[in-house]
N, C-alpha and C positions, 0 to 999 in steps of 0.2 A: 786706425781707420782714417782713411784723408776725407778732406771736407766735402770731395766734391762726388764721394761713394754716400756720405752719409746725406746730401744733396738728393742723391738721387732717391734715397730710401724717404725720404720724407717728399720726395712729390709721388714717389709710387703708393706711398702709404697714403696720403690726399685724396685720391682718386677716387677709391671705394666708399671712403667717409664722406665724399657730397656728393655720391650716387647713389648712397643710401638715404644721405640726410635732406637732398632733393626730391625726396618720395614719402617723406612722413609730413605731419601738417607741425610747423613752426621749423621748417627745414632749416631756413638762415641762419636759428639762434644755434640750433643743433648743431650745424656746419662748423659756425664760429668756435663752439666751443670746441668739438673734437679738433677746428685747427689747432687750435691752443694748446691742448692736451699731447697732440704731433711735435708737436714745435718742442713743448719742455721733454719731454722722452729725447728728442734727439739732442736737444743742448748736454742732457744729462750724460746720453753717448759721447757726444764731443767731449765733454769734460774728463769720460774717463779714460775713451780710448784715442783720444786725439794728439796732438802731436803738442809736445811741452818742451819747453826752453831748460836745459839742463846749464847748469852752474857751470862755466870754466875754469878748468883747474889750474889754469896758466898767469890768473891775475891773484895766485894765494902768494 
């Protein structure tokens, strides 16, 4: 998955979490933390589906 797919998935996923969380009473804190919770979900994506540096077999 490239970075800038998983980019888009974490501003689209964004979106509905402070449209929700702009409508309950302590919206901000709410906001913050579902950013937060966004943010590690897609690091966790990058981590697994992201692009890795493979070993060259040409300096063994």
């Amino acid at each position: 998955m490239s970075a800038r797919k998983l980019i888009a998935i974490g501003l689209a996923a964004l979106i509905p979490v402070w449209v929700y969380a702009l409508g309950v009473s302590g919206g901000i804190v709410v906001g913050l933390a579902s950013t937060a919770c966004v943010l590690l979900i897609l690091a966790g994506l990058y981590m697994m589906f992201g692009p890795h540096e493979t070993p060259d077999a040409s300096g063994i």
